[in-house]
C-alpha positions in Angstrom: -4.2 15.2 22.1 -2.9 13.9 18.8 -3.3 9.6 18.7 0.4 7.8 19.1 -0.8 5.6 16.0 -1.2 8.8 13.8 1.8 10.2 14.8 3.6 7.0 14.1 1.9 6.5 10.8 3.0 10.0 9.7 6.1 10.0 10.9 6.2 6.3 8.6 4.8 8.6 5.5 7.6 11.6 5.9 10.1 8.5 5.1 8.3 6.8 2.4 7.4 8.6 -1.0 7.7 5.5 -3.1 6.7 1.4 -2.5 10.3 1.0 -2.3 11.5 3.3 0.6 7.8 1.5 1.8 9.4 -1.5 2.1 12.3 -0.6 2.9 10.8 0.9 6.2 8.8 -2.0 6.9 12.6 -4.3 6.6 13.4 -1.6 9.1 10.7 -2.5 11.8 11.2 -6.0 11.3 14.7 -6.1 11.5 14.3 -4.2 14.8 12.3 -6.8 15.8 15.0 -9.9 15.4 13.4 -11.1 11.5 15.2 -12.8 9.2 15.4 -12.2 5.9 15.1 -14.9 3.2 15.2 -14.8 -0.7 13.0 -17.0 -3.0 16.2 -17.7 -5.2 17.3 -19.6 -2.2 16.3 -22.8 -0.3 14.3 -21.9 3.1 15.5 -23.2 6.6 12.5 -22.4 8.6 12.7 -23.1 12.5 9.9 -23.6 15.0 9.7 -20.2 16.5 11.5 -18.2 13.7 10.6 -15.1 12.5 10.7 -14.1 8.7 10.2 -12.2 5.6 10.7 -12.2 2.0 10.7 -9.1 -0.5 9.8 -9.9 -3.8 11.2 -6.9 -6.5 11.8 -4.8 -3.5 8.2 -3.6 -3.9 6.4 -6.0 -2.0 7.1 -7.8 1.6 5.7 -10.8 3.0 6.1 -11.2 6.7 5.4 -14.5 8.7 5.8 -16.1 12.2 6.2 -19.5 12.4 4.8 -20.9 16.0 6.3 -23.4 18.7 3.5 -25.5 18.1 1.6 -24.7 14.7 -1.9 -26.6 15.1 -4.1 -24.6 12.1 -3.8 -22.5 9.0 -2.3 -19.1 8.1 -3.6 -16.0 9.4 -3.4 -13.2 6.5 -3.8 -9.8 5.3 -2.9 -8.3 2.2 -2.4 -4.7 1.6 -0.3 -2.9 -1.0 2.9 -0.2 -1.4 1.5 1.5 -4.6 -0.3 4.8 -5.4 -1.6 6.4 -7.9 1.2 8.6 -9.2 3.8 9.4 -12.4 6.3 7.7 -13.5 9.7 8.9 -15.0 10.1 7.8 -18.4 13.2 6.1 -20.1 14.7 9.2 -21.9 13.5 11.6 -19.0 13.8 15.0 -20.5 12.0 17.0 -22.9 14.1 20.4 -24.1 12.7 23.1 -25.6 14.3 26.0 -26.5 13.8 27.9 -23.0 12.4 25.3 -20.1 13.6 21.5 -19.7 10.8 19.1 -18.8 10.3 16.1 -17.9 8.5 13.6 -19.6 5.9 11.3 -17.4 3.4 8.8 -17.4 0.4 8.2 -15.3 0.3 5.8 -13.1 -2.8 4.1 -12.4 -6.1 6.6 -11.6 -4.6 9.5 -10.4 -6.3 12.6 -9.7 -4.4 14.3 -12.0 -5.2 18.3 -11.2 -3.9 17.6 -7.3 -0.4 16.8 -8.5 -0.5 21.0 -10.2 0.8 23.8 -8.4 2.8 22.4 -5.9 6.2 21.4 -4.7 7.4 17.7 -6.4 10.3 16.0 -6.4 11.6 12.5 -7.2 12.1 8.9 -5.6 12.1 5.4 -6.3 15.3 3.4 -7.3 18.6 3.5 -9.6 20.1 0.4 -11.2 24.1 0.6 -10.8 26.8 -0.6 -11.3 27.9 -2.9 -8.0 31.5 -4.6 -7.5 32.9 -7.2 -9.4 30.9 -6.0 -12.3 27.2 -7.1 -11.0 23.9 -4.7 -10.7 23.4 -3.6 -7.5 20.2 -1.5 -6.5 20.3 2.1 -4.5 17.3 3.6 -3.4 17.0 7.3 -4.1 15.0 10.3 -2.6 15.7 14.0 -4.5 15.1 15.4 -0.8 14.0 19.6 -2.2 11.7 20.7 -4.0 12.9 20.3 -7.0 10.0 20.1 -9.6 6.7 21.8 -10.4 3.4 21.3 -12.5 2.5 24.6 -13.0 -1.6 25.5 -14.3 -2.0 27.9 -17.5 -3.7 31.0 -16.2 -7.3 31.2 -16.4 -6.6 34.2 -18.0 -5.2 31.6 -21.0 -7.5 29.3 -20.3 -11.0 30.2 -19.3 -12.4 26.3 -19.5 -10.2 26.3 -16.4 -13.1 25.4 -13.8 -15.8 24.5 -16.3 -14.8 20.6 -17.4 -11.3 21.4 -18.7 -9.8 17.9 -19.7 -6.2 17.3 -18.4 -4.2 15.5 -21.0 -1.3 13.7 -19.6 1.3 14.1 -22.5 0.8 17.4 -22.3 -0.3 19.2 -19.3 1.2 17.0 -16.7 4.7 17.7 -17.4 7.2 18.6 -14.5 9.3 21.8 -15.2 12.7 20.8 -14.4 14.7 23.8 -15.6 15.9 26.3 -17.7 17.7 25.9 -20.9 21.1 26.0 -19.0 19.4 22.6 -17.0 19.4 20.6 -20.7 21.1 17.0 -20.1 21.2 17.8 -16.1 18.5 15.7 -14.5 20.1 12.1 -13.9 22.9 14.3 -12.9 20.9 15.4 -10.1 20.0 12.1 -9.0 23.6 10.6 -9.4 24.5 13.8 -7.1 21.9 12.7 -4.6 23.3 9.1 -4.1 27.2 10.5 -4.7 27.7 8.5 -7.5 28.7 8.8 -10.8 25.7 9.4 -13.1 28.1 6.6 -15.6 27.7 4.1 -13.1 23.2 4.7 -13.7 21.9 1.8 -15.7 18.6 1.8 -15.1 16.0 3.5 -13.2 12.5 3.3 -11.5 11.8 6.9 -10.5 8.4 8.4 -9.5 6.9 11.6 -8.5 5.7 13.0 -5.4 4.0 15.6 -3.8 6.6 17.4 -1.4 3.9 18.2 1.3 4.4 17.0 4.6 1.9 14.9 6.3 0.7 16.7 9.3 -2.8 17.1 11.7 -5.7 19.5 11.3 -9.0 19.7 12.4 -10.4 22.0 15.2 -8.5 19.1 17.7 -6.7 17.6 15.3 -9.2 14.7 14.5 -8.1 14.4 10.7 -4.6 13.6 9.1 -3.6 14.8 5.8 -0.8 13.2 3.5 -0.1 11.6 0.2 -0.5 7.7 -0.4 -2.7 6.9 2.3 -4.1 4.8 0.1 -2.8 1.9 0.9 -0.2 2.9 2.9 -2.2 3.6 6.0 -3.7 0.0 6.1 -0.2 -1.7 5.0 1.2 0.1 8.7 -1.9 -0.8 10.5 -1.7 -4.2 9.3 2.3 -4.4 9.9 1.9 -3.1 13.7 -0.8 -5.6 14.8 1.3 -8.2 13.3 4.4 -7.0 15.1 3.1 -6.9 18.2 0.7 -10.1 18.2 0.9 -12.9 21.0 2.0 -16.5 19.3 -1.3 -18.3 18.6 -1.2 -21.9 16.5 -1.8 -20.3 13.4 0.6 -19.0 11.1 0.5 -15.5 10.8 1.4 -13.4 7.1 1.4 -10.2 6.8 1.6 -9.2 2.6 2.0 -5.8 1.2 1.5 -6.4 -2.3 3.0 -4.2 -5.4 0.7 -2.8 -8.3 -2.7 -2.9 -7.1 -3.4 0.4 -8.2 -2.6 -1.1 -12.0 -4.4 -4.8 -11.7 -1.9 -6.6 -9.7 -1.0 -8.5 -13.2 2.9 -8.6 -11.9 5.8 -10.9 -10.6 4.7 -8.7 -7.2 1.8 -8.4 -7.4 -1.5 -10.3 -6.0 -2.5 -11.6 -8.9 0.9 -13.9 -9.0 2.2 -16.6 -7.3 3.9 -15.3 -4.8 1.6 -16.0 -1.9 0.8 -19.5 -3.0 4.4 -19.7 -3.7 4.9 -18.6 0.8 2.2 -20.6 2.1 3.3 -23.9 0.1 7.3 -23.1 0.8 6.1 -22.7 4.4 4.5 -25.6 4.9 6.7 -27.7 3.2 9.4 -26.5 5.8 7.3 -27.6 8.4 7.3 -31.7 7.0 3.5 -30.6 5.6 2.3 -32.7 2.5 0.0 -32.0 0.0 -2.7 -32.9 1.9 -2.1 -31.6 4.7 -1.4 -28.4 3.2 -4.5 -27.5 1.6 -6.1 -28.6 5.2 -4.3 -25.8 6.0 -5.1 -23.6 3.8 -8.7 -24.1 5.0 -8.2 -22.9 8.0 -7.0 -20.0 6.7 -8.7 -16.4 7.1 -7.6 -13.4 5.0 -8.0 -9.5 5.9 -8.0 -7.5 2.5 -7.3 -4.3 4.3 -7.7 -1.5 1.4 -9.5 2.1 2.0 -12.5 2.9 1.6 -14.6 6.1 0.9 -16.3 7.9 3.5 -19.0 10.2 3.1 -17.7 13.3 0.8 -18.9 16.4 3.4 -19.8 18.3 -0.3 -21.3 15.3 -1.8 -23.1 13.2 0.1 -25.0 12.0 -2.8 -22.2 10.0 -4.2 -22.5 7.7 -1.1 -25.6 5.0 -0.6 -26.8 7.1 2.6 -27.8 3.8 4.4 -23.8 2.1 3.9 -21.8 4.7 4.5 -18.7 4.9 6.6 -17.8 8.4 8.4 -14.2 9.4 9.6 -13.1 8.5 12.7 -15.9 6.0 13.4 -14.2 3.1 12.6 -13.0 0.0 10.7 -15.3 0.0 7.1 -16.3 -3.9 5.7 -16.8 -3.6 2.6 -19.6 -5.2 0.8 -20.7 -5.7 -2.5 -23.2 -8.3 -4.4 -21.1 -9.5 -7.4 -18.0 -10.0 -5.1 -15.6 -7.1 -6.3 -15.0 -6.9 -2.4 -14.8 -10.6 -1.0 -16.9 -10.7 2.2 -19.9 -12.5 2.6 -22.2 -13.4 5.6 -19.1 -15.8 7.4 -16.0 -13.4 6.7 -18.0 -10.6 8.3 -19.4 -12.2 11.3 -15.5 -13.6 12.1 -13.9 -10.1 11.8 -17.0 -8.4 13.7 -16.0 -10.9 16.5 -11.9 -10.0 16.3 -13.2 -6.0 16.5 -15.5 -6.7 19.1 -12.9 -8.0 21.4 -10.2 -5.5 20.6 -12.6 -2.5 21.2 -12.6 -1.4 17.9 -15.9 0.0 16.1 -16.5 -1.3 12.8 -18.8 -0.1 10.1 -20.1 -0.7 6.6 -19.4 0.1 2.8 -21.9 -0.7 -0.2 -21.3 1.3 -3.5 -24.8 3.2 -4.8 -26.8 0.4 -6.4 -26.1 2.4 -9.4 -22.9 3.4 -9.4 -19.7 1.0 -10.0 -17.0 0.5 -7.9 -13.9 -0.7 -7.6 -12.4 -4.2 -6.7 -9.2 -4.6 -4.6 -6.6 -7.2 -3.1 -9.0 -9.8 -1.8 -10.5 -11.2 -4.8 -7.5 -10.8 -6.6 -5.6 -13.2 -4.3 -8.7 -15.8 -3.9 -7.8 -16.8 -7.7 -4.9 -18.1 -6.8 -5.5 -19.2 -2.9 -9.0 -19.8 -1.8 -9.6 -18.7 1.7 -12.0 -17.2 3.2 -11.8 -13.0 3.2 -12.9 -10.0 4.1 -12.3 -6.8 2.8 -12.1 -3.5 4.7 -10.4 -0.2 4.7 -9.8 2.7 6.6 -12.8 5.4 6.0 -10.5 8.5 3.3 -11.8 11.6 1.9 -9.9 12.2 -2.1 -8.7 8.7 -2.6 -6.2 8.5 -5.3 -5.3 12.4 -4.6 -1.6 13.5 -4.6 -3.1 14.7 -0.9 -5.7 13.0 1.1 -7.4 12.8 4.6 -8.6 10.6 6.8 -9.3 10.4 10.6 -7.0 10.5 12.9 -8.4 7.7 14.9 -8.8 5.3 12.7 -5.3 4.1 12.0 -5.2 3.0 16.2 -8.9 1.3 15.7 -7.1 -0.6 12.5 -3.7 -1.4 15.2 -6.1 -2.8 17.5 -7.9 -4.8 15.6 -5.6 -6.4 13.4 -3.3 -7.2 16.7 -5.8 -9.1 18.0 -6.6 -11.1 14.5 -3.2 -12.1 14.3 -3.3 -13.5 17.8 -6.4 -15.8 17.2 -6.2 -19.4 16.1 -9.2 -20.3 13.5 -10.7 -23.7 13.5 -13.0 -24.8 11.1 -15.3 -28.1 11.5 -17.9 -29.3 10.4 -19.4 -26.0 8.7 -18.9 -24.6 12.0 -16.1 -21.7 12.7 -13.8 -20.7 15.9 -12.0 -17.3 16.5 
């Protein structure tokens, strides 16, 4: 019997092939759910028991509850909207005498030979212009298959499967059309939105892979689909804070932008923006400077990011005594020089949240000779120091144009992260409630 979580988390990914249809999904839930939104160009009128969010560069969202009676910190997590992709480039096409392309860039650290040989097509955002002369935004999805990265034979190329290096200004360029398609291709995404392709001033437009997420597995114990990374933890992480009970702390929920590139944006983690909340937050509640960093704390932070399980090829890429399996749970993620956050007391608190939702947790290290990557977690401890852990859903391919993951772990993640956003922490004395 396929898990409700999957199917919802699919059914999220069939609408969402770029951060902004992301967040504009999440708006969607929340709306549903009688939130507000606010803007940061505009003063804040919180009220005891209101229910908010902001969404900085329509890339990012920040969610928050404010309680009846708010007697502690923040309760947070952090996840993000990117992936690993191509992006569209100014002057989009490149003609040649028989075939239009398209010209791309990479995106962060994508995989580059998944994104070959199958059906893409386009999404992300158009610039127009609005009434009364002002820029408005559209979001835009080229719903067909519309473009293709096609291989050169092996015949052509008999390196093929013996350490052939992909280069991007070359080999990952999207066939568009034929000569007779020169000029046509903002055309086709003005026709998409029914507007004139005049009124385009400026675009944000990404690639994607056209297959649909779906099940497989002998009983349908694994999901497939593009952007799992994050996008799985950013829904996990959204539905526990949805349906928490009130507790006195306050509870955030952040999808960050630009991970996948350093976070080194207006949208990203490594800005102000969460600082930015927290401080507008408490300020709205009479708070002063003392009394906010008091707050802050008491403040505990879930950097939910995912992680790698064990490859079923390649074991020996994984530290065989720290390493997570699909379908067996939450993964916290450990490592010595604090890429990932957790330490001894950020562990033990989110071991104790699992524990009482019923969801299994397990561990990450990288090889003690291999590097790995950082994430959200330490990113946003630069600019707000609470205490953090950082875990992930267990994913096969990460950073794929297609990847997999177990079907069981998305409701393990729903669980958990329901219950976190229902706990009050205290903090006194060295000592810590949850």
């Amino acid at each position: 019997m396929k898990n409700e979580s999957a199917k919802k988390l699919l059914d999220f990914m069939k609408k969402s092939p770029t951060r902004y249809q992301v967040v504009a999904n999440f708006e969607a839930m929340l709306n549903e759910k009688g939130y507000e939104k606010l803007y940061t160009e505009k003063p804040w009128k919180l009220a005891r028991g209101g229910k908010y969010y902001v969404s900085p560069n329509g890339s990012s969202i920040m969610a928050f509850r404010v309680p009846a009676e708010p007697t502690a910190g923040f309760m947070l997590s952090a996840a993000h909207s990117d992936s690993p992709t191509f992006k569209i480039k100014g002057n989009p096409e490149k003609a040649g005498a028989h075939y239009v392309q398209l010209t791309t860039e990479r995106y962060g650290g994508a995989l580059m030979s998944t994104w070959f040989d199958r059906p893409l097509s386009v999404a992300g955002r158009v610039l127009v212009r609005g009434e009364n002369g002002r820029i408005a935004t559209k979001l835009v999805n080229v719903d067909r298959d519309l473009l293709i990265i096609p291989n050169v034979a092996i015949h052509m190329n008999r390196n093929a499967n013996s350490g052939f290096e992909i280069k991007a200004n070359v080999d990952t360029l999207p066939l568009f059309s034929d000569e007779n398609g020169k000029g046509k291709f903002m055309q086709v995404v003005a026709d998409s939105l029914g507007i004139s392709v005049d009124d385009i001033l400026g675009h944000d437009l990404y690639l994607y892979n056209r297959m649909a997420p779906t099940f497989l597995g002998r009983d349908d114990e694994y999901i497939a689909s593009p952007k799992l990374d994050d996008v799985e933890c950013a829904f996990g992480c959204m539905e526990g804070f949805i349906n928490a009970a009130e507790s006195g702390s306050i509870p955030v929920c952040c999808v960050f932008d630009n991970e996948e590139t350093g976070s080194s944006t207006k949208q990203g983690a490594a800005s102000n923006i969460l600082r930015d909340l927290l401080r507008r937050i408490a300020l709205n509640l009479g708070k002063s400077e003392e009394e906010y960093l008091a707050m802050v704390a008491q403040s505990f932070m879930v950097s939910a990011d995912n992680a790698h399980a064990q490859h079923p090829n390649h074991p020996e890429y994984s530290d065989s005594d720290n390493c997570p399996y699909m379908n067996k749970g939450i993964v916290i993620k450990f490592n010595a020089n604090q890429k990932y956050t957790t330490d001894g007391v950020s562990a033990a608190l989110f071991r104790r949240v699992c524990a009482e939702a019923g969801a299994p947790v397990q561990v990450f290290a990288n090889r003690s000779d291999m590097a790995g990557g950082g994430t959200l977690g330490s990113i946003a401890n630069t600019k707000v120091a609470v205490s953090t852990v950082d875990i992930g859903l267990p994913q096969l391919a990460m950073h794929s144009s297609y990847e997999t993951a177990g079907a069981e772990d998305i409701d393990s993640l729903v669980k958990a992260m329901t219950a976190f956003y229902s706990k009050t922490l205290t903090v006194e004395n060295g000592e810590y409630g949850i």
